[in-house]
C-alpha positions in Angstrom: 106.8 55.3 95.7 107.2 57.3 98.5 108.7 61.0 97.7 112.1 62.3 98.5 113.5 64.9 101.2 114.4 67.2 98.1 110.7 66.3 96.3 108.8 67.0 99.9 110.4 70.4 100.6 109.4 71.6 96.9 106.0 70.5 97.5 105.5 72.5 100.7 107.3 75.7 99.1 104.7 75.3 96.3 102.2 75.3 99.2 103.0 77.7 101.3 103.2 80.0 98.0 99.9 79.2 97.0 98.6 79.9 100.0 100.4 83.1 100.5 98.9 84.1 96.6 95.5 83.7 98.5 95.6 85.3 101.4 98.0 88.0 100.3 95.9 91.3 101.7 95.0 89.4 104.7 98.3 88.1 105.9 99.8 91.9 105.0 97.1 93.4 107.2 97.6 91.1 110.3 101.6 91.6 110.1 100.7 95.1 110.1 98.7 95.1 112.9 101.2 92.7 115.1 104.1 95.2 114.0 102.1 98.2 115.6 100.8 96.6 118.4 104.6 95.7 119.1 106.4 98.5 117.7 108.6 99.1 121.0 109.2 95.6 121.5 110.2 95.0 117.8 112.6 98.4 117.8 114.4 96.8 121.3 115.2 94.1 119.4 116.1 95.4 116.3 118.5 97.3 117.8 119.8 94.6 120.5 120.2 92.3 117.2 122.3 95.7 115.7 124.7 95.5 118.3 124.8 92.2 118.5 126.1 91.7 114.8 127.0 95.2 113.6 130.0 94.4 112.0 128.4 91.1 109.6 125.5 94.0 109.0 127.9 96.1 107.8 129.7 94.3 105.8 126.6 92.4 104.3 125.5 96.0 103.3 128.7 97.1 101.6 128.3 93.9 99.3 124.8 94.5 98.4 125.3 98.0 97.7 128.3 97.5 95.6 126.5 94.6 93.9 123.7 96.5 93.3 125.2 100.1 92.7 123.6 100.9 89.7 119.8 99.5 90.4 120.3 101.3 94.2 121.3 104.4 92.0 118.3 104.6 89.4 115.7 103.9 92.4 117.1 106.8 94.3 116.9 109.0 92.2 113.1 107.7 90.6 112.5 108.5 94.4 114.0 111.9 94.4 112.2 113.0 91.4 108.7 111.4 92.7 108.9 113.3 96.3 110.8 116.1 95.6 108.7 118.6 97.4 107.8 116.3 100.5 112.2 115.9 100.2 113.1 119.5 100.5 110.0 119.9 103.4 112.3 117.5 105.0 115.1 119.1 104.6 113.9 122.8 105.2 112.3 121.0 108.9 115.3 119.6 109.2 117.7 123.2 108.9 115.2 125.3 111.1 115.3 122.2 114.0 118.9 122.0 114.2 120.0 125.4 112.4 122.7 126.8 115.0 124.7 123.3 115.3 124.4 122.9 111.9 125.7 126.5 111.3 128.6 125.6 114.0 129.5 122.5 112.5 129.7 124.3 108.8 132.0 127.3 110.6 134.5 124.2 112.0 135.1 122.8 108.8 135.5 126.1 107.5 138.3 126.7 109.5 140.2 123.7 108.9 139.9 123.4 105.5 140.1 126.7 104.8 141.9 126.3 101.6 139.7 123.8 100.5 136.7 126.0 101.3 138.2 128.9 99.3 138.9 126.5 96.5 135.4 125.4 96.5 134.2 128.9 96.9 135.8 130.4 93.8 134.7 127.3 91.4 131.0 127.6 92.5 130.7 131.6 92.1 132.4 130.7 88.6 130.2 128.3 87.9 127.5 129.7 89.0 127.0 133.4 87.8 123.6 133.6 89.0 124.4 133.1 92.5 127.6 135.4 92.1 125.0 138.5 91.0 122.7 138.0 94.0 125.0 138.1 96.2 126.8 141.5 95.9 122.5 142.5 95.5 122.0 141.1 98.8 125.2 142.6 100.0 123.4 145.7 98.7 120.1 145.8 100.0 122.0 145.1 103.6 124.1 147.7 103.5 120.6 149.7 102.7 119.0 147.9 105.4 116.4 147.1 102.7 113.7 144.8 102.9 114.8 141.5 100.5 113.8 138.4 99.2 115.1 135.9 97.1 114.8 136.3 93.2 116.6 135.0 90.3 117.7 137.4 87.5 115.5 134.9 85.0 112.5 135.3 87.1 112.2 139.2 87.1 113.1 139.0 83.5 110.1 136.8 82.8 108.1 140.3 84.7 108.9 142.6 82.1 107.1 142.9 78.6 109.9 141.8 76.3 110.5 145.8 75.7 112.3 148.6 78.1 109.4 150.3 80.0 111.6 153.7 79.1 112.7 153.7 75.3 110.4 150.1 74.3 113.6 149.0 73.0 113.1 145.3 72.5 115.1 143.0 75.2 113.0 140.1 75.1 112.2 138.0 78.2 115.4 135.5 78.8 118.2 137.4 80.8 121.3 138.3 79.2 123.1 141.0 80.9 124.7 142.3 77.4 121.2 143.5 76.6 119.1 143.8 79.8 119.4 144.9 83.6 117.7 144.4 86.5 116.6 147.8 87.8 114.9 149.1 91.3 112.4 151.1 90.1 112.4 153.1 93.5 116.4 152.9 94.1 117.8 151.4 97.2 119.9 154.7 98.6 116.2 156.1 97.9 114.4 153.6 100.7 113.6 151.1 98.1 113.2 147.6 99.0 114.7 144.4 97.0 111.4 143.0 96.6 110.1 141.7 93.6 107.7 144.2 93.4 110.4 146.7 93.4 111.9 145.6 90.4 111.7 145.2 86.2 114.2 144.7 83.4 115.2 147.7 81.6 117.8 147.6 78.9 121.2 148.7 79.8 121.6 152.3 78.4 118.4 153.2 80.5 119.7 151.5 83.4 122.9 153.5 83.4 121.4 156.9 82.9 118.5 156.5 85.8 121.3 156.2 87.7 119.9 156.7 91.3 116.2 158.5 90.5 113.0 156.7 90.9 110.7 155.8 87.8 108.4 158.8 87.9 111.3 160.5 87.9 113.0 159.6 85.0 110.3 159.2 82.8 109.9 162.8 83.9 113.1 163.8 82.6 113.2 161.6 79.2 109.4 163.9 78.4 112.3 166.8 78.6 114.9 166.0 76.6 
């Protein structure tokens, strides 16, 4: 009996799968060879095809994505996690290549939305204490015209001992600024730098009675009184 249209087309899929099962790495290998030896013809086309249907493209796109929101969501961010460092390369490249328009493109929006900026502005510096502290440091260290870097409050915290270097009081090695500060041992108005290597926790009495003298020198007067 001979086979159907319907019958004949599922035997050659079955085929053409099988074959592809078997020849797998070689098939992969000579497509891509063929795409590199005709990289500039295949972009021309690509993007002559683009132009050619943009708007179906499009609106393909916007279906798959919002079919698939979820699945697109969790492989981004598996990605993210996966090449996090080669990401922020990227990005880092990215700033130092184009730095001044992106700078003149942040200043624009600034200005017209300047409410919106200020808005944003005050939530983050709520939300984000950290940031708020380093800030009126570095504002510090300029108006010193010290030498700076950036550092977290956690990180020179995690440089101490646990204990003030002056009165070995215990203030342990998370950052709380109830119990610990973050001191220059050489102070800035005395040419200090904002360096890491310029600075320790100390607890918070000691912090506010060095005032502005370096560490020799207070330990030198605490041997005094």
């Amino acid at each position: 009996m001979a086979m159907s249209i319907e019958e004949k087309k599922k035997r050659n899929n079955e085929s053409c799968r099988a074959y592809y099962k078997r020849n797998k790495e070689k098939l992969l290998e000579k497509k891509k060879e063929y795409n590199r030896v005709n990289r500039k013809k295949r972009a021309e086309y690509g993007k002559e095809y683009y132009e050619e249907n943009k708007d179906a493209l499009l609106e393909k796109s916007r279906e798959y994505n919002t079919k698939n929101k979820d699945r697109i969501k969790k492989k981004n961010k598996e990605y993210r996690e996966k090449n996090r460092e080669s990401i922020l390369q990227q990005r880092k490249d990215y700033y130092h290549r184009n730095r001044e328009a992106i700078l003149a493109a942040s200043k624009a929006w600034r200005e017209s939305h300047k409410e919106e900026s200020r808005k944003y502005h005050r939530e983050y510096c709520r939300n984000n204490k950290d940031y708020q502290r380093r800030k009126w440091q570095r504002r510090r260290a300029r108006k010193a015209d010290a030498p700076s870097e950036f550092w977290t409050h956690e990180e020179i915290a995690l440089q101490g001992t646990g204990f003030c270097p002056y009165c070995e009081k215990e203030i342990g090695l998370v950052y709380d600024s109830k119990i610990m500060h973050i001191d220059h041992i050489v102070p800035l108005v005395r040419g200090g730098s904002d360096l890491k290597e310029n600075l320790e926790p100390i607890c918070c009495r000691c912090n506010n009675v060095k005032n502005n003298k370096t560490k020799e020198e207070f330990l030198a007067w605490k041997a005094t009184t």
